[in-house]
N, C-alpha and C positions, 0 to 999 in steps of 0.2 A: 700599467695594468688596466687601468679606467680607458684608455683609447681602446684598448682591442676588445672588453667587454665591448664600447660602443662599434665596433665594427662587425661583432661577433651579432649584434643586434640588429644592425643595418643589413648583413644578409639575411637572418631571419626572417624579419619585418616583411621582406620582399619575394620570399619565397610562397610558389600559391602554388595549388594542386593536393592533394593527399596522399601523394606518393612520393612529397618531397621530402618528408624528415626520414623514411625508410632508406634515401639515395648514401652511400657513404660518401668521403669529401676527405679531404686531404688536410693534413695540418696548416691551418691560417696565421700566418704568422709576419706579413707585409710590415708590421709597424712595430715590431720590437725594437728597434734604434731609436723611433723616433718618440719627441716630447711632443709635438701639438698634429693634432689629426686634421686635417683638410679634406676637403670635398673632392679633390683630382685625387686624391688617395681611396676614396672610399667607392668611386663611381667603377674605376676597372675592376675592385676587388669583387664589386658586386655582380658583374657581368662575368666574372669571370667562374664565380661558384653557383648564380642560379640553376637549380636542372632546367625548370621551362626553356629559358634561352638558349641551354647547351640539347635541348630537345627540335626546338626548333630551328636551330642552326642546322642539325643533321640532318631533318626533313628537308631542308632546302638544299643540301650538296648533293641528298639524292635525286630529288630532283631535276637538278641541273646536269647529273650525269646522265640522265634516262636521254635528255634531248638529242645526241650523238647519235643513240642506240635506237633513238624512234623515227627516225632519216636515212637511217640507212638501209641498203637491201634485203632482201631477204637472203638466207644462205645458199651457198651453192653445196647443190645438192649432187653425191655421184654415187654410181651405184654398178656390179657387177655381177653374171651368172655366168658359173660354170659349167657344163654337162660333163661328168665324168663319164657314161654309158648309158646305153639305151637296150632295152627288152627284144627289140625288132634288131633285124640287120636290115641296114639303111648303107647308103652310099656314103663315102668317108664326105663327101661335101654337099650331100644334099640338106642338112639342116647346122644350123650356127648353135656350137657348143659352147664358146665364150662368146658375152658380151657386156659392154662398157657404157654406160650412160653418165652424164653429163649434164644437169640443169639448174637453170640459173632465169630466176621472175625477174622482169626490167618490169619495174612498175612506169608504166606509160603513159600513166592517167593522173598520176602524181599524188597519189595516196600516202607514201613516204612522206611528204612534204606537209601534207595534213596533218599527219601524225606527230610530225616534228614542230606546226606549228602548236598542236594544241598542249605540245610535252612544254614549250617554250613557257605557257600558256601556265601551265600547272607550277614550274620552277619560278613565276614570277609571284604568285598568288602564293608561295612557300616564303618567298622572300620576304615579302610583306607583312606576311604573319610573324616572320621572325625578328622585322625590324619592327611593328609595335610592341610584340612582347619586350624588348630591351629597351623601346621608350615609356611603355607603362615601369619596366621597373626602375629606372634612373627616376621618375616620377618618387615613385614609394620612396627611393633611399634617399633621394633631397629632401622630401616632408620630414624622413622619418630622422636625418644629419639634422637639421636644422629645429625641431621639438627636441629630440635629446641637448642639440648645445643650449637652447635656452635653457632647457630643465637646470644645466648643470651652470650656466652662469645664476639664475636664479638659487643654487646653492650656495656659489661662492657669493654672493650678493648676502645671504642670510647668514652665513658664516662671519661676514667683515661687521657685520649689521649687531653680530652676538658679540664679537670680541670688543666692538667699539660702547658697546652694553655694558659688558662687563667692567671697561677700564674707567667708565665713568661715573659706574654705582662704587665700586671701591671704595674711595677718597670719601663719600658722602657717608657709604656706612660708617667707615672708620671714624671720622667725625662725630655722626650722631649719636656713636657708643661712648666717642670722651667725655663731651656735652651730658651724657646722660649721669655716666657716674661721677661728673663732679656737682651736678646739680640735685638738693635733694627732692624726696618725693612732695612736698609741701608745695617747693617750689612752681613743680607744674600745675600744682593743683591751684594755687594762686594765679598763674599767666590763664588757665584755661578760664577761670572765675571772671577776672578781668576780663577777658574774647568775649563772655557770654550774657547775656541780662537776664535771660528766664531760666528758673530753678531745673526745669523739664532737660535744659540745654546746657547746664555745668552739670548736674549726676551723668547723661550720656557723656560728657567730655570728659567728666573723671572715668567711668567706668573703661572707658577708649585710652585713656592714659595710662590705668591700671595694668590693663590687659596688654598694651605696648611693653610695660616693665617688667 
């Protein structure tokens, strides 16, 4: 449960734009078998649910498809007119009742080519943008992998730090509660006497002993 919180974190961390928490997402669920989370684990999941990156992936495929489409010809164009009848009487062959047209622009000047290099042009600078967005975010999710594992060795670290606390005040209290009731109160009040030479310095040592018992 602790790894997919921190995973569930690491895509957050890295998601930027204001239209990202609006996107829906699919159930995350890459590390349910697993016990310890690693960094090749958390790098594809990241890339794989950012929007930004799946935003800019798609500007680049469109991209890349326009280049075909901005090289090539223009269409061929055809076109037909019929005469069904005319107002006048005319000679059956003196004017053309059907006709058929046919055209087709050869760019000869090589305007196509232009076109297709500047589309080329457009699909690289798509690409680029979409391969720094996924190196800014592999950035974010290693910072953000590697402050959460310290976080969390610095708990287990406080955790071993408390329990090795506790197993060691144990024995000491136990001790100083036997020590206490078998000694009576006289008792301390003679050792603190003896510790002390000014009058000022055994009432605060009694009053400190009192308030112990």
């Amino acid at each position: 449960m602790k790894f997919q919180i921190v995973s569930l974190l690491l895509v957050i961390s890295t998601t930027v734009g204001p239209t990202c928490a609006s996107e829906s997402r699919g159930t995350v669920d890459p590390l349910a078998e697993s016990t310890t989370l690693f960094l090749d684990q958390v790098i594809p999941l990241v890339l794989k649910q950012n929007p930004m990156i799946r935003s800019a992936r798609e500007k680049w495929r469109a991209a890349r498809d326009r280049i075909p489409q901005a090289g090539a010809w223009d269409d061929l164009k055809i076109g037909t007119n019929v005469v069904f009848g005319r107002f006048v009487s005319v000679p059956a062959n003196a004017f053309t009742d059907q006709s058929l047209s046919i055209e087709q622009m050869i760019p000869l000047s090589g305007k196509n080519r232009s076109k297709e290099r500047v589309a080329a042009g457009q699909a690289l600078a798509a690409f680029e943008e979409a391969r720094r967005q996924e190196l800014d975010v592999v950035a974010k999710a290693k910072a953000t992998y590697y402050q959460i594992s310290n976080l969390y060795q610095l708990l287990d670290i406080n955790n071993a730090d408390e329990a090795s606390l506790v197993q060691s005040l144990v024995p000491r209290v136990r001790n100083l509660k036997l020590a206490r009731s078998r000694k009576p109160i006289s008792c301390w009040l003679t050792m603190s006497v003896r510790r002390s030479s000014k009058p000022a310095e055994i009432l605060s040592e009694s009053s400190r002993t009192a308030s112990r018992l």
